[in-house]
C-alpha positions as CSV (number, residue, x, y, z in Angstrom):
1,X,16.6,-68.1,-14.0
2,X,17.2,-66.2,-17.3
3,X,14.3,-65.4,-18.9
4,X,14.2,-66.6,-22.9
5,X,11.5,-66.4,-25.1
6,X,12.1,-69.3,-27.3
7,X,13.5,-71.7,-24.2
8,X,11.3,-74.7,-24.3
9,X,14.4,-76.4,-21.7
10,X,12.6,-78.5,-19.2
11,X,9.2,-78.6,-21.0
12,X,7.9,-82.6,-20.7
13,X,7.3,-83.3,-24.3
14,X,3.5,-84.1,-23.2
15,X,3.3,-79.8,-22.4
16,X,5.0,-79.4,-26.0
17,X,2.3,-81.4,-27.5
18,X,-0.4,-79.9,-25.9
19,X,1.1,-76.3,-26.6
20,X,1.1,-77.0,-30.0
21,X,-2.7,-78.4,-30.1
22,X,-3.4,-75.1,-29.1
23,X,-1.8,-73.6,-31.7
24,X,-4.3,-75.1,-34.5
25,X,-7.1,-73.5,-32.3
26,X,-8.0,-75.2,-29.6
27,X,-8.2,-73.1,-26.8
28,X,-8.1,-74.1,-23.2
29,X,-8.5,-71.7,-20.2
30,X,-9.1,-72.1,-16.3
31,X,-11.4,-68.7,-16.7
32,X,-15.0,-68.4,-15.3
33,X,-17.7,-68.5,-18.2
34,X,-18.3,-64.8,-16.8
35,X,-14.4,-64.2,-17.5
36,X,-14.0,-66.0,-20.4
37,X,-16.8,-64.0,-22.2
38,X,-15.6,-60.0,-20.3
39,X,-11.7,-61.3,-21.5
40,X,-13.2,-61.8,-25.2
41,X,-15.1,-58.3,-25.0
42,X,-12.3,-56.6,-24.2
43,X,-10.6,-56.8,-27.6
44,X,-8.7,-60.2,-26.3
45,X,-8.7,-64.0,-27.5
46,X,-7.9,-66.3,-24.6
47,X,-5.1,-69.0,-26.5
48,X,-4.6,-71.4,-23.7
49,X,-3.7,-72.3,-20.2
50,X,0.0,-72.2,-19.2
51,X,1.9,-73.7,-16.3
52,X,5.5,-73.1,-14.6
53,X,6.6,-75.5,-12.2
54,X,9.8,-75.7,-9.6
55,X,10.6,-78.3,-7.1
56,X,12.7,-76.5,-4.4
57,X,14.3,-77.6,-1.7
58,X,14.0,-75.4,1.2
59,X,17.3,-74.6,3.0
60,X,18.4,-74.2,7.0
61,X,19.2,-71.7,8.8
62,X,20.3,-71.0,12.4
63,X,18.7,-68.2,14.2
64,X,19.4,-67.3,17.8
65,X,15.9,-67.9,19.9
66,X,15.5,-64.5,21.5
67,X,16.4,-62.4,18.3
68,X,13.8,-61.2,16.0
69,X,15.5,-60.9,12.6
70,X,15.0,-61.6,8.6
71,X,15.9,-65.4,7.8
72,X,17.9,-64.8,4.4
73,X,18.5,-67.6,3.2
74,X,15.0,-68.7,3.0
75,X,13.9,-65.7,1.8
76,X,15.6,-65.9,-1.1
77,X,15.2,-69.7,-1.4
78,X,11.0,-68.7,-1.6
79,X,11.1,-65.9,-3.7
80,X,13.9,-67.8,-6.4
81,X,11.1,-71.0,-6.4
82,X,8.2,-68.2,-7.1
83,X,10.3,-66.7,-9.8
84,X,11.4,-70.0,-11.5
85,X,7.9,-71.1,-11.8
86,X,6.9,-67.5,-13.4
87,X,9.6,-67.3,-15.7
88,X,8.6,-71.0,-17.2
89,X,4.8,-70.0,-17.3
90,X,5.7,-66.6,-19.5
91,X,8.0,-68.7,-21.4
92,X,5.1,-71.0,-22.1
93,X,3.0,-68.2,-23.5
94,X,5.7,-67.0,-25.6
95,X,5.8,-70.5,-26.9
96,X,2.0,-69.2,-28.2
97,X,2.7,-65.8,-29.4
98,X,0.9,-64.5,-26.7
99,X,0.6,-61.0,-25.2
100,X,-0.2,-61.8,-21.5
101,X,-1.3,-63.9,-18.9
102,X,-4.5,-63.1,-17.0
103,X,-5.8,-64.6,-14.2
104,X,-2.7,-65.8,-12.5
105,X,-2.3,-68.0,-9.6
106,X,0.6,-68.9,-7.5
107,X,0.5,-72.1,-5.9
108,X,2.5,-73.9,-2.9
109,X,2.0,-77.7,-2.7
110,X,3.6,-80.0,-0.2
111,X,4.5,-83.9,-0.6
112,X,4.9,-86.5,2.0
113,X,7.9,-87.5,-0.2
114,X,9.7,-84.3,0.9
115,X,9.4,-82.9,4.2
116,X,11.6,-80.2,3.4
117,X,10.8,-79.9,-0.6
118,X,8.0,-77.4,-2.1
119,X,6.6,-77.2,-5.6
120,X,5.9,-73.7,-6.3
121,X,2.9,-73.7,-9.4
122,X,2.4,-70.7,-11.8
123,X,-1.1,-71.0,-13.6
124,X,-3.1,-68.6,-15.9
125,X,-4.6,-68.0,-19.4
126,X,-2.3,-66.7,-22.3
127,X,-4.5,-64.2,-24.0
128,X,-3.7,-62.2,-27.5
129,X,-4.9,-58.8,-28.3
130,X,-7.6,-59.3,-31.4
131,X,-6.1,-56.5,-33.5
132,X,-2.2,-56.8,-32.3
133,X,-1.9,-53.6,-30.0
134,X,1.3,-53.9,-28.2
135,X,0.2,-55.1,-24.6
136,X,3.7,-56.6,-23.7
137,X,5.7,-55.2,-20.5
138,X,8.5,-52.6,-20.8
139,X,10.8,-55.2,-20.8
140,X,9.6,-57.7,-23.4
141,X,7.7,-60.3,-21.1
142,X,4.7,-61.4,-21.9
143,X,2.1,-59.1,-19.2
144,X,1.0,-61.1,-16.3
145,X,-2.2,-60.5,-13.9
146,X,-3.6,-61.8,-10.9
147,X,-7.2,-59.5,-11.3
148,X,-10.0,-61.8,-12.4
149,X,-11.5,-61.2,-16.0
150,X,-14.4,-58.8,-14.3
151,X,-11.1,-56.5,-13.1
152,X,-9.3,-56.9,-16.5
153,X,-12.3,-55.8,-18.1
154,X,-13.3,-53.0,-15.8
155,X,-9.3,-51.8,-16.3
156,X,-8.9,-51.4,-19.6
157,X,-12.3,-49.8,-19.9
158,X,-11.1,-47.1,-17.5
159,X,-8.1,-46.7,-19.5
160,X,-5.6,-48.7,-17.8
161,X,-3.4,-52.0,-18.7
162,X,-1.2,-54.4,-16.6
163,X,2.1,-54.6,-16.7
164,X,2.8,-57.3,-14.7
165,X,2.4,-59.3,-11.2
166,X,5.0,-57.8,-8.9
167,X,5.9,-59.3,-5.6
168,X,7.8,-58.6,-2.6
169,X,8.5,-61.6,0.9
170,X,10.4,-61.3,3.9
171,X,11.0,-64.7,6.0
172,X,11.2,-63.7,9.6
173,X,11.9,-65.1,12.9
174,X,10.1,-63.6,15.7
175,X,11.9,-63.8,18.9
176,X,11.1,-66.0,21.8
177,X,9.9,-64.1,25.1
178,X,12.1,-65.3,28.2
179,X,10.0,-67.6,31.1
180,X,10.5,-64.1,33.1
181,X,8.5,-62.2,30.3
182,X,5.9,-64.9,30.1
183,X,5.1,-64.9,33.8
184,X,5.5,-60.8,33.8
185,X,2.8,-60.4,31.5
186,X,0.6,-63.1,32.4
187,X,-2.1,-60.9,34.5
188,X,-1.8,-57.6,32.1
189,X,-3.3,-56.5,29.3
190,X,0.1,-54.9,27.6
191,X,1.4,-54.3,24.1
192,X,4.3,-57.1,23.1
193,X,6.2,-54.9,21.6
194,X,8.6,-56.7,20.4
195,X,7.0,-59.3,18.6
196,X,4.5,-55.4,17.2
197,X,8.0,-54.3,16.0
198,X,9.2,-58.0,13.9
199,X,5.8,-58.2,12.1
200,X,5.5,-54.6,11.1
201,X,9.2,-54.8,10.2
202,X,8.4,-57.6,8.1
203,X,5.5,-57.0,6.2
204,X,7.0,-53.7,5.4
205,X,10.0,-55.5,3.8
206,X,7.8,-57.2,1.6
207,X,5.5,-54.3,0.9
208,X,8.8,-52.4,0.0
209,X,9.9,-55.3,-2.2
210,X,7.5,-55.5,-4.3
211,X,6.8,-51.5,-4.8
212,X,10.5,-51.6,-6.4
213,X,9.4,-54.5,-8.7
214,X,6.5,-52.5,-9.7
215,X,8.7,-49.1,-10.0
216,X,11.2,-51.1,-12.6
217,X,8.2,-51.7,-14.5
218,X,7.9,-48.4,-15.2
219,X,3.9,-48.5,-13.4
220,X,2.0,-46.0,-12.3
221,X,0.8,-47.8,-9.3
222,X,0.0,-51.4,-8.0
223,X,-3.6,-52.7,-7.8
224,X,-5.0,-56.1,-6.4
225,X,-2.3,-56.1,-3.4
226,X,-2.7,-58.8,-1.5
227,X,-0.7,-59.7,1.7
228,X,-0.8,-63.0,2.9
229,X,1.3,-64.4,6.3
230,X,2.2,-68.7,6.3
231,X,4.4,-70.5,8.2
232,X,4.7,-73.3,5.5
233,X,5.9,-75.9,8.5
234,X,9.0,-74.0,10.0
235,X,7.5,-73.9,13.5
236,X,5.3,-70.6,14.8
237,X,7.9,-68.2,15.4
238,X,9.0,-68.3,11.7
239,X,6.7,-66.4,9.0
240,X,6.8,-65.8,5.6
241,X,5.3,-62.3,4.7
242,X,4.4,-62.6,0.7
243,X,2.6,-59.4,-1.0
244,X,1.4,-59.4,-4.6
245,X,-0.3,-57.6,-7.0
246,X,-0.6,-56.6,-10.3
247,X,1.3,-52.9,-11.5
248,X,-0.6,-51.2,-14.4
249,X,0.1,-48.1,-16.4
250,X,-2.4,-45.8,-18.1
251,X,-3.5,-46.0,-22.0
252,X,-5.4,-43.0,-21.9
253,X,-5.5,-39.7,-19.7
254,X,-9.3,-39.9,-19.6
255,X,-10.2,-42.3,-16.8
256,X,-13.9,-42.5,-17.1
257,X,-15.8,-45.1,-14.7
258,X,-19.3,-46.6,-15.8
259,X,-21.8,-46.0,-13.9
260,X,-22.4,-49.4,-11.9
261,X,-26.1,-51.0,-12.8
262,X,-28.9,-52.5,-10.7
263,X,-28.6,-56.4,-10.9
264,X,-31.3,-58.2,-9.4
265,X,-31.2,-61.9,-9.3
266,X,-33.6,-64.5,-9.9
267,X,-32.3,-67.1,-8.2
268,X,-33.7,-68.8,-5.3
């Protein structure tokens, strides 16, 4: 999907009217009070929350049973949902003059309706920068983060800003082992190489993946990686490797970390 700032092309005309109730100054946002307040102390106003959305049907594909190998076509099929659903969320905060999206979250949910069918939710807070410093990616985009406000905060205060969630997925089949195999290994403790080599493979295609996403963003370096492994109902030789985090650039050359301080809580 194109990105465009002023698209509002598939927006139900509820989320327009809701957008612009938050333009007179109601604020919405799915922060912690904790969040909420860190967000406002570091020089930002939080506008609203904003949502991408995409329904996508998830595509077959043959593999042979005792190959280990990268499943293309879904691949792509996962990673074009994820980007859809992105694309409509920043186009949402543009639709608020917005410099970013903190707090991010990207959502899979399943429907009995649709075995083979996926919506694939973007959801964060569009923020603005109090005094209108430039916060907006390299290329235009609103910035996006997955850190919570305590990491937003504890960023910028060392002198650092996000550019932007970058990710990287590899769907994979992992070979079947032959009956022989099975029965050969049954009584040993051995290394299954095989299925060692398709996992490493695959997470480092997704690792690798979202590094270049991060490198076109012109970052320094990728915080907040997260790697997760799901299956999402193809059957347990068939795994989605997804890796995400949030690339940030520095503002400053001095990088000075606060002390951390003694909290002792009164709770019971």
């Amino acid at each position: 999907m194109t990105y465009d700032p002023n698209s509002t092309e598939g927006l139900p005309e509820d989320a327009k009217g809701r957008l612009q109730q938050i333009k007179k100054g109601f604020f919405t946002s799915d922060l912690s009070v904790n969040e909420f307040l860190l967000v406002k102390q570091a020089g930002f106003d939080p506008l609203g929350m904003v949502v991408g959305s995409s329904i996508f049907h998830i595509g077959f594909q043959a593999v042979r049973w005792k190959q280990s190998q990268e499943m293309e076509v879904l691949t792509q099929a996962m990673y074009s949902a994820r980007d859809l659903a992105m694309t409509r969320m920043e186009e949402e905060a543009d639709q608020l003059n917005a410099d970013g999206i903190v707090g991010v979250r990207l959502e899979i949910g399943r429907y009995e309706w649709g075995a083979d069918l996926a919506e694939f939710i973007a959801i964060g807070t569009a923020v603005r920068h109090r005094e209108g410093v430039l916060h907006r990616a390299p290329n235009g985009r609103p910035f996006t983060s997955d850190l919570s406000g305590q990491d937003f905060w504890t960023l910028l205060r060392a002198g650092y800003r996000p550019l932007g969630m970058v990710m990287g997925n590899c769907v994979y089949h992992v070979a079947h082992q032959s009956m022989r195999q099975s029965f050969g290994n049954a009584f040993q403790n051995v290394e299954m190489a095989n299925f060692t080599q398709a996992l490493y493979e695959a997470r480092e295609l997704a690792m690798s993946r979202m590094q270049h996403e991060g490198e076109l963003l012109q970052a320094e370096g990728i915080v907040g990686v997260q790697l997760n492994e799901k299956s999402h109902g193809w059957g347990a030789h068939v795994i989605e490797f997804f890796s995400v985090g949030t690339a940030v650039t520095p503002t400053s050359s001095d990088h000075t970390i606060e002390m951390p301080s003694m909290v002792m809580t009164m709770n019971r």
